[in-house]
ZADO-1210 file (C-alpha; in nm, 4 decimals, padded with zeros to 6 digits):
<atoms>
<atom x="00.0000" y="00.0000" z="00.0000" code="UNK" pos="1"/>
<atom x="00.1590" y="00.3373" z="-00.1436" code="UNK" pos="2"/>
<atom x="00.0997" y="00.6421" z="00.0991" code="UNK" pos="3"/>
<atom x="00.2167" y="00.9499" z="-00.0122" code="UNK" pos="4"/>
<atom x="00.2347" y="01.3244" z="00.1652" code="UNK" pos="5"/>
<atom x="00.1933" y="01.5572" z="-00.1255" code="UNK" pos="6"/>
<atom x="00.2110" y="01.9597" z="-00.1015" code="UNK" pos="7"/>
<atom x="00.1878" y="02.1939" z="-00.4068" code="UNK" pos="8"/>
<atom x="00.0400" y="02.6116" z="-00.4397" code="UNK" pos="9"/>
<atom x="-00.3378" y="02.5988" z="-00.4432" code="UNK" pos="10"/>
<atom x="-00.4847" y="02.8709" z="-00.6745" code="UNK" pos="11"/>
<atom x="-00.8239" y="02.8363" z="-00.4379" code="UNK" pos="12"/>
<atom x="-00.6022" y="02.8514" z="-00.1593" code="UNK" pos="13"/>
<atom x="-00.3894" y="03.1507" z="-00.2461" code="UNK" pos="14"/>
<atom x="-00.0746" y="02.9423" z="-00.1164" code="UNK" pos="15"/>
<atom x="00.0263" y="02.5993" z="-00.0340" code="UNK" pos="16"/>
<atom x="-00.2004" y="02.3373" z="00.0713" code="UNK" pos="17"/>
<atom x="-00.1050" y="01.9575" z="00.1925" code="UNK" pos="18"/>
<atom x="-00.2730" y="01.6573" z="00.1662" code="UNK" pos="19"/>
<atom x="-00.1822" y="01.2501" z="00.2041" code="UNK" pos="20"/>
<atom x="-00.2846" y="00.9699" z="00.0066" code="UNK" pos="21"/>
<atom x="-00.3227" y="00.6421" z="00.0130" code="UNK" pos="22"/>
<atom x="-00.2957" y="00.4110" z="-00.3206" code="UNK" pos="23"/>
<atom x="-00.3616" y="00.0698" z="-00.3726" code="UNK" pos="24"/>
<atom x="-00.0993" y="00.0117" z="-00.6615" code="UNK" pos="25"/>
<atom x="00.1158" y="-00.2170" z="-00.5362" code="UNK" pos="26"/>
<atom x="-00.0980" y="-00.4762" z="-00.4088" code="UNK" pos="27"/>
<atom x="00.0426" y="-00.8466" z="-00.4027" code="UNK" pos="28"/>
<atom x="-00.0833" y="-01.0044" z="-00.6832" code="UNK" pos="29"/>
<atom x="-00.2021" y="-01.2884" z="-00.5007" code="UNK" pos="30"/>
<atom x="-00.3988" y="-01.0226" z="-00.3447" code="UNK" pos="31"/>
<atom x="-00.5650" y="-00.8776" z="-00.6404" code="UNK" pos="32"/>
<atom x="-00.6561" y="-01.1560" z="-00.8032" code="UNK" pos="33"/>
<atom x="-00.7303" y="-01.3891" z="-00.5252" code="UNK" pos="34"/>
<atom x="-01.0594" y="-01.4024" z="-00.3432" code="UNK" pos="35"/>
<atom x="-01.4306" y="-01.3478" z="-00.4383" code="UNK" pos="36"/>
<atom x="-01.3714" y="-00.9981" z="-00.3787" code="UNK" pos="37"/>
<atom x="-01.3502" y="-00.8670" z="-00.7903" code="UNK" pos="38"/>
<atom x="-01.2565" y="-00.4537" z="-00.6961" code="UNK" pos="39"/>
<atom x="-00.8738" y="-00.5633" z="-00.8478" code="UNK" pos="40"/>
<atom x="-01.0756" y="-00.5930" z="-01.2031" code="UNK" pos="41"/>
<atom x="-01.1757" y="-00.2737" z="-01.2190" code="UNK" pos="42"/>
<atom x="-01.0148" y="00.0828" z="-01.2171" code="UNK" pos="43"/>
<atom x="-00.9746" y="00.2171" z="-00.8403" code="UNK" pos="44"/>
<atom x="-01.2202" y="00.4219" z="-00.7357" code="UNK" pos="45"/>
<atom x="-01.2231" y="00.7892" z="-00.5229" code="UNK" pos="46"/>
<atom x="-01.2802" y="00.8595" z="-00.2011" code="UNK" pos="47"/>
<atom x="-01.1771" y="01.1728" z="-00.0545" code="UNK" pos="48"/>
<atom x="-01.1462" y="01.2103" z="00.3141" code="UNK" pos="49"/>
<atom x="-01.2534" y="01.5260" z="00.5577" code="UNK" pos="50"/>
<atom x="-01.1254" y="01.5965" z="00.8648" code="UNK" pos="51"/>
<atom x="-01.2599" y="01.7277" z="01.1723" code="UNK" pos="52"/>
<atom x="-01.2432" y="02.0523" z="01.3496" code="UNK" pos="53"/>
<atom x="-00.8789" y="02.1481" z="01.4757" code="UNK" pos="54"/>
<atom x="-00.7589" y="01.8089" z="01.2661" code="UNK" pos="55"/>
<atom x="-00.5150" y="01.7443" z="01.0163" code="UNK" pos="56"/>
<atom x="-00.4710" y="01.5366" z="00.6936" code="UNK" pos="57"/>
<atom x="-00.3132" y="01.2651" z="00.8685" code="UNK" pos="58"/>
<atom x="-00.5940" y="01.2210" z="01.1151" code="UNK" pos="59"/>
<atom x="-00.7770" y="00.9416" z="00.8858" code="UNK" pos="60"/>
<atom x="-00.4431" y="00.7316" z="00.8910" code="UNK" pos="61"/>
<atom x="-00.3879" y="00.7974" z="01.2360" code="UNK" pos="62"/>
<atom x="-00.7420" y="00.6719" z="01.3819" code="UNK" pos="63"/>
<atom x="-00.8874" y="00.4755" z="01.1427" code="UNK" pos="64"/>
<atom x="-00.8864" y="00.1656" z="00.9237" code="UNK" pos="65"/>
<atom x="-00.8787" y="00.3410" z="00.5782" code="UNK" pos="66"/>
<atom x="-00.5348" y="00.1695" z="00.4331" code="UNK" pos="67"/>
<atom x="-00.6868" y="-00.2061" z="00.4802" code="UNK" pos="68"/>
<atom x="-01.0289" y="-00.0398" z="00.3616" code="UNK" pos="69"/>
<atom x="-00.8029" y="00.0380" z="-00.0071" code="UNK" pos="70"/>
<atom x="-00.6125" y="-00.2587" z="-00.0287" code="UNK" pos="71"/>
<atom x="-00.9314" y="-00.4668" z="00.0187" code="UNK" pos="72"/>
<atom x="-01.1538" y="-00.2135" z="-00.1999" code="UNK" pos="73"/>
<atom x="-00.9350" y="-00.0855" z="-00.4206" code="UNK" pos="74"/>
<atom x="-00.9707" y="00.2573" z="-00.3307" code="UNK" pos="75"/>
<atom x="-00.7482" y="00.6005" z="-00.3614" code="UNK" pos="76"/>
<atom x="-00.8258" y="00.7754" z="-00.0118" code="UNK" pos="77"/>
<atom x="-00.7320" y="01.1602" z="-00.0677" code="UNK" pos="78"/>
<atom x="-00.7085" y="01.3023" z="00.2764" code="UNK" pos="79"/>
<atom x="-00.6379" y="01.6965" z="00.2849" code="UNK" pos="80"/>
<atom x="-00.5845" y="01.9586" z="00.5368" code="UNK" pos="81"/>
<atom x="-00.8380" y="02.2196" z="00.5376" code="UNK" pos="82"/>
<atom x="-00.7792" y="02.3676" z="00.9352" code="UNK" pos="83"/>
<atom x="-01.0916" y="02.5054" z="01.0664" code="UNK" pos="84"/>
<atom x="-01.2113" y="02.6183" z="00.7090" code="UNK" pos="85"/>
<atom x="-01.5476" y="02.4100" z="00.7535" code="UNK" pos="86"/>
<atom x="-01.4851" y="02.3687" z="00.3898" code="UNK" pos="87"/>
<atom x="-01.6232" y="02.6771" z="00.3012" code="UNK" pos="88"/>
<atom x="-01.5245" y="02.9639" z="00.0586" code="UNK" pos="89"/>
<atom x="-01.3786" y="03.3079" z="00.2904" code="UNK" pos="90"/>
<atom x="-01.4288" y="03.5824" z="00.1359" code="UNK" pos="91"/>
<atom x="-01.2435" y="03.7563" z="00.3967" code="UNK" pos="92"/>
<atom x="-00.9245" y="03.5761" z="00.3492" code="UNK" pos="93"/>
<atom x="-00.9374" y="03.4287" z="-00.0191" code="UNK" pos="94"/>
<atom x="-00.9119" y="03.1208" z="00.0810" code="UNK" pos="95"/>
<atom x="-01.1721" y="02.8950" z="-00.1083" code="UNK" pos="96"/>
<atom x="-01.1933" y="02.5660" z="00.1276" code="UNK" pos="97"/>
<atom x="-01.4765" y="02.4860" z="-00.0383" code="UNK" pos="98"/>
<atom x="-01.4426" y="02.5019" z="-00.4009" code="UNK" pos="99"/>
<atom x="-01.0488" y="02.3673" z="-00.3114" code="UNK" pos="100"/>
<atom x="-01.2487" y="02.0060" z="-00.1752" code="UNK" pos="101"/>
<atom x="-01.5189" y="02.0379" z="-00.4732" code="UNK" pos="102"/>
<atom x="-01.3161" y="02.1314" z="-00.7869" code="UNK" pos="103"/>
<atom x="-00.8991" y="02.1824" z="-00.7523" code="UNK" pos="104"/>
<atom x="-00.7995" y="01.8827" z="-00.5598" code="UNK" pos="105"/>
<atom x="-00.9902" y="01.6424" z="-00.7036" code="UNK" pos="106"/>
<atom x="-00.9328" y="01.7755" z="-01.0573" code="UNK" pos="107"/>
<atom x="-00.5266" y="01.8006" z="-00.9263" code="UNK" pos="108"/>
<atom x="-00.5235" y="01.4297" z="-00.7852" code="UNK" pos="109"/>
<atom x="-00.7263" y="01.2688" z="-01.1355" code="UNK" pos="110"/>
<atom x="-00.4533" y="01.4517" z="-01.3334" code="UNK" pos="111"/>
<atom x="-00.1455" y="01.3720" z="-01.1388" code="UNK" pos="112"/>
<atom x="-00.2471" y="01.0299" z="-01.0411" code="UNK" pos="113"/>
<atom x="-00.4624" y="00.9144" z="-01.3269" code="UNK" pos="114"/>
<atom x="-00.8134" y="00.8740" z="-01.1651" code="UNK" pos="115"/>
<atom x="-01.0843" y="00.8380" z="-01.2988" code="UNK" pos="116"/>
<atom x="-01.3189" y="01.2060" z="-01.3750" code="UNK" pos="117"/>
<atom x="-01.6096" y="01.0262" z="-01.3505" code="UNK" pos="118"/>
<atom x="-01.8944" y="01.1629" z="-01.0613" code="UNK" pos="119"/>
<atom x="-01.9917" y="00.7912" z="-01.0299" code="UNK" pos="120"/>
<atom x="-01.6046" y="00.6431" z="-00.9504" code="UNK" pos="121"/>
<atom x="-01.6205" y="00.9694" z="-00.6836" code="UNK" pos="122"/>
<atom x="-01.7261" y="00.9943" z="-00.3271" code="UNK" pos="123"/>
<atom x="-01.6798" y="01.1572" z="-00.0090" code="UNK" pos="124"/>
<atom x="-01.6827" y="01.1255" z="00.3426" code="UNK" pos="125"/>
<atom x="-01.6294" y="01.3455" z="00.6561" code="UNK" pos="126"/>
<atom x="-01.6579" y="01.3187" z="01.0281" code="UNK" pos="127"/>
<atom x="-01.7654" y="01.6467" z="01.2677" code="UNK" pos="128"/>
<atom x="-01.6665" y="01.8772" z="01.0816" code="UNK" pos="129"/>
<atom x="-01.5616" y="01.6923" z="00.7739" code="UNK" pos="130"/>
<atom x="-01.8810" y="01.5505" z="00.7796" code="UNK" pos="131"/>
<atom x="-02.0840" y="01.9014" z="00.7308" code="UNK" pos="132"/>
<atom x="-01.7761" y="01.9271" z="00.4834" code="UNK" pos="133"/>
<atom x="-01.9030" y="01.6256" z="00.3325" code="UNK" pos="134"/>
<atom x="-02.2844" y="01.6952" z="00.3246" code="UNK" pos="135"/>
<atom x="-02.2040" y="02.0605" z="00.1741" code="UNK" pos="136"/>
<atom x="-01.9946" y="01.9702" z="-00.0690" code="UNK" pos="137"/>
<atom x="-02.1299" y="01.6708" z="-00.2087" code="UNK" pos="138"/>
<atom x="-02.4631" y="01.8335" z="-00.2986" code="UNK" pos="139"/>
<atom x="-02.2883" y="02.1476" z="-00.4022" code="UNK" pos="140"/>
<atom x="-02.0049" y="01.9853" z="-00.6375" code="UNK" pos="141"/>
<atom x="-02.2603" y="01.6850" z="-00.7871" code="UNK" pos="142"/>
<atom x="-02.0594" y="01.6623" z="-01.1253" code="UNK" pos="143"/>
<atom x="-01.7485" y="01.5452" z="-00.9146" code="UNK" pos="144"/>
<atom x="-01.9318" y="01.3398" z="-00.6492" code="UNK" pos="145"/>
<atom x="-02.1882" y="01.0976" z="-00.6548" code="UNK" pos="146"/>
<atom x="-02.2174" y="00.9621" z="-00.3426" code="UNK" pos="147"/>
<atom x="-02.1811" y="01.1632" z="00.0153" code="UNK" pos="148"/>
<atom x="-02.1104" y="00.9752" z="00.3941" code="UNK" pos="149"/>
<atom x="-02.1731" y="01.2150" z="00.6673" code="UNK" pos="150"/>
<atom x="-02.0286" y="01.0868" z="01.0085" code="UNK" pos="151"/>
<atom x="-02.1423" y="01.2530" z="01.3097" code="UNK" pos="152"/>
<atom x="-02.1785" y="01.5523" z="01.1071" code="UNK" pos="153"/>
<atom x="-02.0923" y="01.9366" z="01.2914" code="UNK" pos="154"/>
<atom x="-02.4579" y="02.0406" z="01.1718" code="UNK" pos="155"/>
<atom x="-02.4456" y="02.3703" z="01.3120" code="UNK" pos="156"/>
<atom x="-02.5769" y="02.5836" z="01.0610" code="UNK" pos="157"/>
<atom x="-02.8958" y="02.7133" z="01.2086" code="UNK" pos="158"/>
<atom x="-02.7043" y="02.7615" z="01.5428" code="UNK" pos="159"/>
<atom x="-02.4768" y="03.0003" z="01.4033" code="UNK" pos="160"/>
<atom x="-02.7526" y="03.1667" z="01.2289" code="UNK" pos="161"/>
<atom x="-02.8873" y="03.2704" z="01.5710" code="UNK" pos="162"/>
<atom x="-02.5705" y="03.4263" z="01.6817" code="UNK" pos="163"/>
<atom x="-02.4896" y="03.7558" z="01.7929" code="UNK" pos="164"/>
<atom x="-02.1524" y="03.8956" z="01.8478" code="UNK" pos="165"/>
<atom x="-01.9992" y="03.9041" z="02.0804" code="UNK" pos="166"/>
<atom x="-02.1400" y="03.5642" z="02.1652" code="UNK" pos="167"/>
<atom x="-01.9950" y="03.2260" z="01.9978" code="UNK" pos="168"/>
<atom x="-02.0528" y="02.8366" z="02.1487" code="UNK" pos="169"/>
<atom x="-01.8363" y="02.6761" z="02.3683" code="UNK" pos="170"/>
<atom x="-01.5835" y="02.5881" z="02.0536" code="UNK" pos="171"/>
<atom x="-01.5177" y="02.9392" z="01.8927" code="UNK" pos="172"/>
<atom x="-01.6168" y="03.3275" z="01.9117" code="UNK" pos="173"/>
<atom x="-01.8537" y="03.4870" z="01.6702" code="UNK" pos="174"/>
<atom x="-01.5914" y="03.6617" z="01.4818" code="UNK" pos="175"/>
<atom x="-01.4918" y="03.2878" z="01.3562" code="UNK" pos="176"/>
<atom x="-01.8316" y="03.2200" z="01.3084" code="UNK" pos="177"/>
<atom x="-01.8640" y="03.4986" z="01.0961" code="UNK" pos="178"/>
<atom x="-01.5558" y="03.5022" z="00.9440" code="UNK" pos="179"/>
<atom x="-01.6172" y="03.1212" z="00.8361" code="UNK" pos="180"/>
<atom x="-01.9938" y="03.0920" z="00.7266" code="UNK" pos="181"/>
<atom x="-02.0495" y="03.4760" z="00.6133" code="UNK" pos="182"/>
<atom x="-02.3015" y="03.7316" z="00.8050" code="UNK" pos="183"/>
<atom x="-02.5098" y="03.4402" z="01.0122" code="UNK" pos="184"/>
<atom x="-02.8443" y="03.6466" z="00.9554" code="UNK" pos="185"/>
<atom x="-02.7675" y="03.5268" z="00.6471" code="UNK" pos="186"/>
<atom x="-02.6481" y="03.1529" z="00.6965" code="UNK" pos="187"/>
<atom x="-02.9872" y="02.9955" z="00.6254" code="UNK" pos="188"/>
<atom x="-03.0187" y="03.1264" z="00.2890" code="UNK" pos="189"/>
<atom x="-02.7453" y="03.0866" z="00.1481" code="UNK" pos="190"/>
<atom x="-02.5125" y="02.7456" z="00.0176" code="UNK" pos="191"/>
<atom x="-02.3488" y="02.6795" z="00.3222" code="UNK" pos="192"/>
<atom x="-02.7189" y="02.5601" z="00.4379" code="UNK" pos="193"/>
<atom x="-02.7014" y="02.1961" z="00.3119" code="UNK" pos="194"/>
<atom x="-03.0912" y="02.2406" z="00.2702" code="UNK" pos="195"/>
<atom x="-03.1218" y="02.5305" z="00.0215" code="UNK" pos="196"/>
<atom x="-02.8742" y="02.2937" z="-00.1821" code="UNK" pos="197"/>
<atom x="-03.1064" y="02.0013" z="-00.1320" code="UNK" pos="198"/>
<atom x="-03.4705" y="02.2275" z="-00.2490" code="UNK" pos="199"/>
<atom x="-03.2136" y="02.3701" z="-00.5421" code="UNK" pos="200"/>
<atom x="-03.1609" y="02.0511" z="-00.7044" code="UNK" pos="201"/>
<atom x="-03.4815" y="01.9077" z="-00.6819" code="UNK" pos="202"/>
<atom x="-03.6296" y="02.2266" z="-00.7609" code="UNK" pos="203"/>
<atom x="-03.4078" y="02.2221" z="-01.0793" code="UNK" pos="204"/>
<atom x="-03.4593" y="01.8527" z="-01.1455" code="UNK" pos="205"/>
<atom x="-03.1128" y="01.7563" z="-01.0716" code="UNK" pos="206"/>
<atom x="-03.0022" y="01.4225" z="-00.9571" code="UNK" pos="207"/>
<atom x="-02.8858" y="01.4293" z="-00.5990" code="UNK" pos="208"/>
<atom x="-02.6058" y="01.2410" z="-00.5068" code="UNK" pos="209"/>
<atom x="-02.6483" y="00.8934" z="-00.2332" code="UNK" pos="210"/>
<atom x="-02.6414" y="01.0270" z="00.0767" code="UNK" pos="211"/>
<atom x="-02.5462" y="00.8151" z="00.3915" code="UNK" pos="212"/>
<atom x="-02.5527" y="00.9410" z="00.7431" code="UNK" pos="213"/>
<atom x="-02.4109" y="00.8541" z="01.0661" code="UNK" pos="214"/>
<atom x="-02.4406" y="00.9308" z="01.4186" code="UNK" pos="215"/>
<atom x="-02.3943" y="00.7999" z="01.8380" code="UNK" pos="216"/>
<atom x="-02.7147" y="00.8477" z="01.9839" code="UNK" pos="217"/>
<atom x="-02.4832" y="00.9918" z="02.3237" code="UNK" pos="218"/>
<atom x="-02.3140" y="01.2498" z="02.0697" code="UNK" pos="219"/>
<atom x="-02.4355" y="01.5933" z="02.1032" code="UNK" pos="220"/>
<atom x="-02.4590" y="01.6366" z="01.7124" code="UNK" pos="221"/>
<atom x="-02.6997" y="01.3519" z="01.7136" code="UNK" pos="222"/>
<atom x="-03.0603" y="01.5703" z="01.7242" code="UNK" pos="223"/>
<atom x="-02.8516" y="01.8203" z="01.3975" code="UNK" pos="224"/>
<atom x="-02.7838" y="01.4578" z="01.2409" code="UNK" pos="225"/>
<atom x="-03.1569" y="01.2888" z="01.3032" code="UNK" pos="226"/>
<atom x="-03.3229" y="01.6590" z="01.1822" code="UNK" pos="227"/>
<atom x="-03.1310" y="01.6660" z="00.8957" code="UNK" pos="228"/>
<atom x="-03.2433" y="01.2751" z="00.8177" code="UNK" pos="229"/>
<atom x="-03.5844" y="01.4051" z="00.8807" code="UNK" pos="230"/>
<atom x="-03.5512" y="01.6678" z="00.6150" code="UNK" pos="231"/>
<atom x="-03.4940" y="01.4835" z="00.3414" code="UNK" pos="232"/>
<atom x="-03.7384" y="01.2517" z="00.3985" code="UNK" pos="233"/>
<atom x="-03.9958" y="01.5237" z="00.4734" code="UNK" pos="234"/>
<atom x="-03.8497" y="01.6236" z="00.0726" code="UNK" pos="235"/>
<atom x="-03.9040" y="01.2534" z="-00.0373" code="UNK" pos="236"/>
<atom x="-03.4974" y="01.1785" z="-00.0565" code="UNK" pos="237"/>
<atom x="-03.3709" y="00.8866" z="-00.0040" code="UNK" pos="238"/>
<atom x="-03.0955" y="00.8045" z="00.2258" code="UNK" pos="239"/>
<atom x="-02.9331" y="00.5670" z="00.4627" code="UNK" pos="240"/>
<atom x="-02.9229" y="00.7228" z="00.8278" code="UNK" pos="241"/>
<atom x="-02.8160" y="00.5001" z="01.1104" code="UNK" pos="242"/>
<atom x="-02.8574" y="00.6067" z="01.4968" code="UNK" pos="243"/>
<atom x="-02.7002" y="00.3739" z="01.6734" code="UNK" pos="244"/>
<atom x="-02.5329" y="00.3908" z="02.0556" code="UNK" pos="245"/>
<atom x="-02.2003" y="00.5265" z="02.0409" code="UNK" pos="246"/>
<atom x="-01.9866" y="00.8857" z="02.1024" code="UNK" pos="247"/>
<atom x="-01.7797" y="01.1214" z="01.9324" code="UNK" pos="248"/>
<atom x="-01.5085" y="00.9211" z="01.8464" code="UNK" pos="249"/>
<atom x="-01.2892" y="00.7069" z="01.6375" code="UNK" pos="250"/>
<atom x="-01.4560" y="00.3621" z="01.7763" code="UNK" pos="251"/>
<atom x="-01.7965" y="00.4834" z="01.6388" code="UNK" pos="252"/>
<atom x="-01.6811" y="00.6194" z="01.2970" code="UNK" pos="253"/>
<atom x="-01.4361" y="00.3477" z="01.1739" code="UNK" pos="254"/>
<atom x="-01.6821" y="00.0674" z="01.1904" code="UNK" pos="255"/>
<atom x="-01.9243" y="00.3220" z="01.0136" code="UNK" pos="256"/>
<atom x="-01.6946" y="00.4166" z="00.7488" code="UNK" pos="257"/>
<atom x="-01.6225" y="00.0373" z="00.6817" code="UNK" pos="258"/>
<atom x="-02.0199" y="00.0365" z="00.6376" code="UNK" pos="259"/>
<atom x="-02.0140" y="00.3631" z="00.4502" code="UNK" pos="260"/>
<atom x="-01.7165" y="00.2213" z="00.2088" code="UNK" pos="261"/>
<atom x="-01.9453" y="-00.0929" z="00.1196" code="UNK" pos="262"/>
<atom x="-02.2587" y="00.1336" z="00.0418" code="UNK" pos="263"/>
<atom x="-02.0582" y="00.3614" z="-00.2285" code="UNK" pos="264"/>
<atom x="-01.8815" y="00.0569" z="-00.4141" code="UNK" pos="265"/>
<atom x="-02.2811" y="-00.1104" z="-00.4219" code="UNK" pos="266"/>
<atom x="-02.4209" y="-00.1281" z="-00.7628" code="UNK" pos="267"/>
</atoms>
């Protein structure tokens, strides 16, 4: 199993950006051609791989299971470093986080590492954080991803959209709130509400991509998770949502992305 730490100037970025990889090209053969599992007789597919608030790119490798998930699955995990962006576009600062995840890295990483462009060979997955960063960009960026896993999913849109300054939450200050997601009177109408992209495409008659969703029932993000499950089925989209016992943590999400992994690569 290749893994590679890769850093080069990000024109969404406005400087250099990082981001580690993991490639299932040198497989034993007896590996990839052994076994009822067939993903060695096809081209590997994408998955690209959010962290969490005050994370790093190496935090997939570090907690979870994601290098035996590509050498059985024959998947390229792209794993980059977006800080506490919430993988949205700053005006502020010029730094696109958002259309960085969406567009530039996955159009750098087919280029340089001869992946496939297609939506449907494409996913992506997040947890906290990454997992808004997930949800958000997924419906946003539908050309580039067809199918979404949101684990334990930082749903905090309509929270920040009641804030005044000088009052954050318990994680950061309004000014970051603010600085990150844009005036939050605005928030709720605008694309960093993961439901104004949902009524967009179905209101334009676009095909949404699979959508799987997470969450511990003792994990505080669990009521953003199960109303955001309850959305989309209130709009009549279907989705895989699992509520299960567990926390904030690495031993709920790794069996879940395991699950998640096995969803995507279904026919």
């Amino acid at each position: 199993m290749a893994t590679i730490h890769v850093t080069y100037y990000s024109q969404a970025l406005s400087g250099q950006s990082e981001f580690y990889m993991v490639l299932p090209n040198d497989v034993p053969p007896m590996m990839a051609v052994a076994g009822p599992n067939p993903a060695f007789q096809r081209p590997a597919k994408t998955l690209v791989l959010l962290h969490g608030y005050s994370g790093t790119a190496i935090d997939w490798l570090a907690g979870s299971s994601i290098q035996d998930l590509c050498s059985q699955f024959n998947l390229a995990a792209v794993m980059p470093g977006c800080r506490n962006s919430f993988y949205l576009d700053r005006e502020a600062t010029g730094e696109a986080y958002g259309a960085f995840v969406g567009e530039e890295l996955i159009g750098y990483v087919r280029r340089t590492f001869g992946l496939s462009d297609k939506a449907e060979d494409t996913f992506i997955c997040g947890f906290s954080m990454g997992g808004y960063g997930a949800l958000r960009t997924g419906l946003k960026y539908t050309h580039n991803y067809s199918k979404l896993a949101d684990l334990s999913g930082a749903l905090i849109y309509r929270e920040v959209a009641e804030m005044t300054p000088p009052n954050g939450n318990m994680v950061a200050n309004y000014a970051y709130y603010a600085a990150t997601f844009g005036d939050p009177k605005k928030v709720l109408e605008s694309d960093a509400n993961p439901e104004v992209l949902v009524e967009q495409k179905l209101a334009g008659g676009e095909k949404l991509p699979g959508i799987f969703i997470a969450c511990g029932t003792e994990d505080m993000l669990c009521p953003l998770n199960r109303a955001f499950s309850a959305f989309l089925t209130e709009k009549g989209v279907a989705h895989e949502a699992y509520f299960t016992p567990g926390e904030h943590n690495w031993r709920f999400w790794d069996p879940y992305l395991e699950k998640a992994v096995a969803w995507m690569l279904a026919e």
